[in-house]
Legacy VTK file of the C-alpha trace (Angstrom):
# vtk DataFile Version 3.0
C-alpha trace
ASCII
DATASET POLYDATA
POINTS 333 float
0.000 0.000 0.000
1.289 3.519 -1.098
3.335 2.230 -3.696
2.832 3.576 -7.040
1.500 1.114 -9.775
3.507 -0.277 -12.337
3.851 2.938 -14.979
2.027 5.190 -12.807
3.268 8.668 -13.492
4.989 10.517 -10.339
3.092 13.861 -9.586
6.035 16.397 -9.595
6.728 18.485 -6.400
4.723 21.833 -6.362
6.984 24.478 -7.642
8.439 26.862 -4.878
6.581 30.166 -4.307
7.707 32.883 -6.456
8.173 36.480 -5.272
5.302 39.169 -6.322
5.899 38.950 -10.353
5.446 42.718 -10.268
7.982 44.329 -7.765
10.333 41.064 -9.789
10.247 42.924 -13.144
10.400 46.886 -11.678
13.306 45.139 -9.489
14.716 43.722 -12.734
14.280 47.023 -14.534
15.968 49.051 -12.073
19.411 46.462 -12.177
19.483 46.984 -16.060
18.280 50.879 -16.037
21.563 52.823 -17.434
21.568 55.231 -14.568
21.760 52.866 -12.208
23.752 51.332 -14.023
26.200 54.345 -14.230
26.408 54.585 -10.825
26.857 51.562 -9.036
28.195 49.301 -12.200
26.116 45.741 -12.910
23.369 45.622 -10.425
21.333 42.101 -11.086
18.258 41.358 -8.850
18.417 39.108 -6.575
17.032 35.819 -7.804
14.387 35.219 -4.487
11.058 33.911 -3.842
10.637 35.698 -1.213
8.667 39.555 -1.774
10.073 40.641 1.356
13.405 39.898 0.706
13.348 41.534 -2.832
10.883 44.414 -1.253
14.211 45.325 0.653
16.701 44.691 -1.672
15.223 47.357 -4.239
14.895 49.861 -1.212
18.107 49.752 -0.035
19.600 49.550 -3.190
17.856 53.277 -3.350
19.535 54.419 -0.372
22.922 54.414 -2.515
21.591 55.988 -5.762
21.577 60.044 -6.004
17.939 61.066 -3.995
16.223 62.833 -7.116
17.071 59.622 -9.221
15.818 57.462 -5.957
12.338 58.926 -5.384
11.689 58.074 -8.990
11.745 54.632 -8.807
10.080 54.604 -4.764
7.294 56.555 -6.594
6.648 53.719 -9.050
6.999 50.764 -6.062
4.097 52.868 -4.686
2.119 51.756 -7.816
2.722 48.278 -7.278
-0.539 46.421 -7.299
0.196 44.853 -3.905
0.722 48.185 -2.004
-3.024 48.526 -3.300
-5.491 49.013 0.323
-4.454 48.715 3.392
-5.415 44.707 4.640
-3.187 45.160 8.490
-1.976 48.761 8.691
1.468 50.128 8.442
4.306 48.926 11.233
6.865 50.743 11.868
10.549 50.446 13.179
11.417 54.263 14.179
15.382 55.598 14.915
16.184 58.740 15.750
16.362 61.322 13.287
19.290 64.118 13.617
16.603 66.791 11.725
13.016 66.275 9.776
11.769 62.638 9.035
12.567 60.576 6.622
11.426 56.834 5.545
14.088 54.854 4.668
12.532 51.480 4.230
9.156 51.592 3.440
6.503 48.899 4.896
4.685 45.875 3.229
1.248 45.749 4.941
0.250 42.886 2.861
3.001 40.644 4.448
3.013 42.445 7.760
6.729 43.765 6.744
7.640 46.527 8.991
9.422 49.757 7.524
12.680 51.566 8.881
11.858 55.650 9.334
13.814 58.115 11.180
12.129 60.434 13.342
12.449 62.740 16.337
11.234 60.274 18.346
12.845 57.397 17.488
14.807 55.169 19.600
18.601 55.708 19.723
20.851 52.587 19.571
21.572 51.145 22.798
24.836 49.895 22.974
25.563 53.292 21.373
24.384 55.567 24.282
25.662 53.053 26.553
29.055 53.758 24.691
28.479 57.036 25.494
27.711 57.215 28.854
29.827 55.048 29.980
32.699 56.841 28.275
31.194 60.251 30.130
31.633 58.589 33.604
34.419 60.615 35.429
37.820 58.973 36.152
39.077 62.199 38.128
38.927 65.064 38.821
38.062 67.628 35.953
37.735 64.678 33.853
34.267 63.728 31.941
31.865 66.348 30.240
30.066 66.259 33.731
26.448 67.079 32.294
22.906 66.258 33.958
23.022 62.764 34.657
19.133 62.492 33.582
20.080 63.662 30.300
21.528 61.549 27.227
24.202 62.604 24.336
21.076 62.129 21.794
18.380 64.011 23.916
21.258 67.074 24.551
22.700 69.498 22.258
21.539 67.555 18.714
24.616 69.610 17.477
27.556 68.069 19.377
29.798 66.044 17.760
28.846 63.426 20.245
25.238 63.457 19.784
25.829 63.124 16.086
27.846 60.216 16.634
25.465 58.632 18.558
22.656 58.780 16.431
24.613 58.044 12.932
26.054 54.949 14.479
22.801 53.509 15.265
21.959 53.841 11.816
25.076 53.000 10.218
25.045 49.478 12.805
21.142 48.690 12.031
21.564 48.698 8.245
24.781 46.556 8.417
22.233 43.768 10.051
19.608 44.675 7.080
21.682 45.456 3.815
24.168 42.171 2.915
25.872 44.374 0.320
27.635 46.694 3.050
31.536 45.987 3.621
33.593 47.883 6.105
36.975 48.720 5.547
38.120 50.499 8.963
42.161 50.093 8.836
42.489 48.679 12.426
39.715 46.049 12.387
39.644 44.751 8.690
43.781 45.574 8.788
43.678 45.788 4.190
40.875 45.973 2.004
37.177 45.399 2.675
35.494 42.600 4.753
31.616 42.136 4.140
28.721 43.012 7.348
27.001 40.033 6.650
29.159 37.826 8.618
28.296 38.592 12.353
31.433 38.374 13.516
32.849 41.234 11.352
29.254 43.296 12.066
30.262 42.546 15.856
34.224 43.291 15.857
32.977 46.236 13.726
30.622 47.957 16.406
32.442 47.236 19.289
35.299 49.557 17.715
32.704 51.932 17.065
31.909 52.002 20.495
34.989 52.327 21.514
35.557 55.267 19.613
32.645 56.640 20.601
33.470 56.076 24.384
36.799 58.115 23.670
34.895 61.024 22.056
32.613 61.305 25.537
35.469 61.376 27.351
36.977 64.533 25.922
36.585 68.086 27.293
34.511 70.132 24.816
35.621 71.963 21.859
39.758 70.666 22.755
41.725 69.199 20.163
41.642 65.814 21.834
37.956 65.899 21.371
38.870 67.048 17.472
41.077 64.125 17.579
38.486 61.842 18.611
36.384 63.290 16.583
37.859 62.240 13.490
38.619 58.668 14.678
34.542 57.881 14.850
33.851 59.799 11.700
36.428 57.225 10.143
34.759 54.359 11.210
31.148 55.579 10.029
32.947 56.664 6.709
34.494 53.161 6.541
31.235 51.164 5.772
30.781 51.955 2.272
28.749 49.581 -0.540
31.414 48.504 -3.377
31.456 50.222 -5.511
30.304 53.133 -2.944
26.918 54.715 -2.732
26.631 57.574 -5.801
27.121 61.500 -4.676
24.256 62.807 -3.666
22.514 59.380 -2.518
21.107 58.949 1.124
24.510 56.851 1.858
26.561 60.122 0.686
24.414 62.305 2.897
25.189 60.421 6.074
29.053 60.635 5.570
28.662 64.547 4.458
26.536 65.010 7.906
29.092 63.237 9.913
32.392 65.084 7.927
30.373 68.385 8.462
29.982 67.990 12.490
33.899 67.266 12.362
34.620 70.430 10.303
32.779 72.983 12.609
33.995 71.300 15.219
37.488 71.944 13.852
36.397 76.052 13.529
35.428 76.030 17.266
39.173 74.119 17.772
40.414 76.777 16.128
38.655 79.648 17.935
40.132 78.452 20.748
43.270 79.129 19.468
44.528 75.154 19.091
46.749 74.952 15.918
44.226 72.408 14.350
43.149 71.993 10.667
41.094 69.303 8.794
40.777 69.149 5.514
37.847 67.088 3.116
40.350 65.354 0.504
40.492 66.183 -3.194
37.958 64.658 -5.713
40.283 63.380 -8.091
43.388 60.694 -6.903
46.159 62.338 -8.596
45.304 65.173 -5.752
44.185 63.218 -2.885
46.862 60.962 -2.984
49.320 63.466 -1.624
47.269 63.912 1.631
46.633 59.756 2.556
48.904 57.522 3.167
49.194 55.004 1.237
46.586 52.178 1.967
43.955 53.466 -0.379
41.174 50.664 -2.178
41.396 51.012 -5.751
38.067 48.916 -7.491
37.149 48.312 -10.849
33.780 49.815 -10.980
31.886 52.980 -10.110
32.539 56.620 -11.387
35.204 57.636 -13.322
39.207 55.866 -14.033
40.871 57.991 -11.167
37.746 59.853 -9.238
37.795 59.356 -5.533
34.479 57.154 -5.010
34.563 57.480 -0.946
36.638 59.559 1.256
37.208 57.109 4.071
39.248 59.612 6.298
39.680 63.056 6.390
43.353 64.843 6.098
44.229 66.166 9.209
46.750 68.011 11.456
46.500 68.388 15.102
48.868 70.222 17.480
51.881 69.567 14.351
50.880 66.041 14.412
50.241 65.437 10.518
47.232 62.825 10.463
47.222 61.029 6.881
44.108 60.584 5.008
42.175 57.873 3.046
39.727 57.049 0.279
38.019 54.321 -1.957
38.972 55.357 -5.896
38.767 54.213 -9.203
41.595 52.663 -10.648
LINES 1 334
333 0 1 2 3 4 5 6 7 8 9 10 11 12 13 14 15 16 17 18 19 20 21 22 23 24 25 26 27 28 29 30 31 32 33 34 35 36 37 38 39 40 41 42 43 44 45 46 47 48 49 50 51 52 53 54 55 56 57 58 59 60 61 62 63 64 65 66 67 68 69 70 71 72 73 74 75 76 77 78 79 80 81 82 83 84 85 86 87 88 89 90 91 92 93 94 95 96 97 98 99 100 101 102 103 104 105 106 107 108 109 110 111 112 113 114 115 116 117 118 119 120 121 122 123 124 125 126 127 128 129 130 131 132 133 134 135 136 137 138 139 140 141 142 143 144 145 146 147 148 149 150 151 152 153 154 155 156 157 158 159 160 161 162 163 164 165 166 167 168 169 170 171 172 173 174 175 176 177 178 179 180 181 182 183 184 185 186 187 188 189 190 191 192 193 194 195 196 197 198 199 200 201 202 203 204 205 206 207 208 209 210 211 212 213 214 215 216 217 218 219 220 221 222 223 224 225 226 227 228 229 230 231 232 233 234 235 236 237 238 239 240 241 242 243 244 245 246 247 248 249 250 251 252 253 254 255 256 257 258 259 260 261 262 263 264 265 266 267 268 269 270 271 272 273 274 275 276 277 278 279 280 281 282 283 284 285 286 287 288 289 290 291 292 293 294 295 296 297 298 299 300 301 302 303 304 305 306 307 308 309 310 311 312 313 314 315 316 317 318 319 320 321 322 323 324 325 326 327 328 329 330 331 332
């Protein structure tokens, strides 16, 4: 019993689900799309069954194309058939925003997918505010910012470079866990050239140097060139998790490392105010130029922009105190 008869045809397997054949072919359109294209080189689809999966592969892959170019293509996932009603209502995973909101990841009702937004009152990673305070703790005297305990970095002055920190790092660590195409290539941790964020145990050697940094940075007295210096050491590692090639000028991805460079430079001005012999410097666009302000361990890749464009400043050019402080960057060869 249960055994086929004699010439008795077997009934084939069901065939596995496929992913919504809609979002497949804008998906598919956006890898071939010559702008894209242009930007960040080949770009297949992924080759899933699963909508969610490919739902978030398509948004992220936004996040690293130039934002008028982006909303484009978000505007025509909104047309989908499937984002059609509203069957559950909208969830929501919310981070905290540095200014207005912004969605990065939009949701999937249909499949009860949340979305990723940032927003004033979104939560703030924890291990990065524990970074933080725990780096503000006082070892001595005069030591430590010393601010209202009840208080947090994120919830203080928004415009310290701390508070930035904070904030971008949560970010920066969430969509290492989300995106599989992020690689970090911070010089102490990956040592040469670019591990991927996939693997857990680079996302986790990755973030605890992040916190690390971050502790030193709360542990400097305001507006000092050892704060400067510490500055620049976080801004590094945020600037060292990069997409290869990197995310397109302009893009969402380009934006964070422009807000985090841009707390470091007035940071540097209020250095300088204080009459510390301090100067930081954003490194040239083209390699021929940049070169002579890194030092020497600079990624050269095969795709993205132009044969000798610097695709990702990785480190800005610095000197502290007559302490030259070399810089880096991800560039065509």
């Amino acid at each position: 019993m249960g055994t086929p008869m004699p010439g008795a045809a077997a009934v084939p397997p069901p065939p596995p689900p496929a992913a919504d054949p809609h979002l497949a072919a804008l998906a598919a359109e956006l890898g071939r799309n010559p702008d894209s294209v242009a930007h960040l080189g080949p770009l297949p689809a992924p080759d899933v069954s699963d909508t969610a999966v490919l739902w978030h592969w398509f948004h992220l892959t936004l996040l690293r194309l130039p934002s008028p170019h982006a909303a484009q293509w978000r505007a025509r996932a909104r047309q989908l058939p499937m984002m059609a009603g509203d069957p559950g209502g909208e969830l929501w995973d919310e981070w905290r925003a540095l200014d207005g909101g912004q969605v990065l990841l939009p949701p999937l009702p249909r499949l009860g997918v949340s979305g990723v937004r940032l927003s004033r009152a979104g939560s703030v990673a924890p291990w990065a505010m524990a970074a933080a305070e725990a780096g503000e703790q006082p070892s001595g005297e005069g030591s430590g910012r010393h601010r209202d305990p009840r208080t947090t970095p994120a919830l203080g002055d928004p415009r310290s470079p701390l508070s930035v920190c904070v904030v971008l790092a949560g970010w920066v660590a969430e969509l290492a866990a989300l995106d599989g195409q992020l690689h970090h290539c911070l010089e102490n941790v990956a040592h040469r050239g670019v591990v991927p964020l996939r693997e857990t145990e680079h996302r986790e050697a990755y973030r605890h140097e992040l916190a690390q940094r971050i502790g030193r940075l709360a542990r400097q007295t305001p507006d000092s060139a050892a704060e400067l210096r510490a500055a620049l050491a976080v801004d590094e590692a945020l600037c060292s998790v990069l997409h290869l090639p990197p995310a397109a000028p302009g893009s969402w991805w380009a934006q964070l490392a422009e807000t985090s460079q841009r707390a470091v430079l007035e940071l540097r001005r209020r250095v300088r105010d204080n009459g510390a012999d301090v100067a930081v410097e954003v490194l040239a666009p083209s390699y021929r130029e940049a070169r002579r302000r890194t030092g020497g361990n600079d990624i050269p890749l095969d795709a993205g922009g132009r044969k000798g464009q610097v695709l990702a400043g990785l480190r800005l050019w610095a000197r502290i105190e007559g302490r030259e402080l070399p810089g880096r960057v991800v560039y065509r060869g």
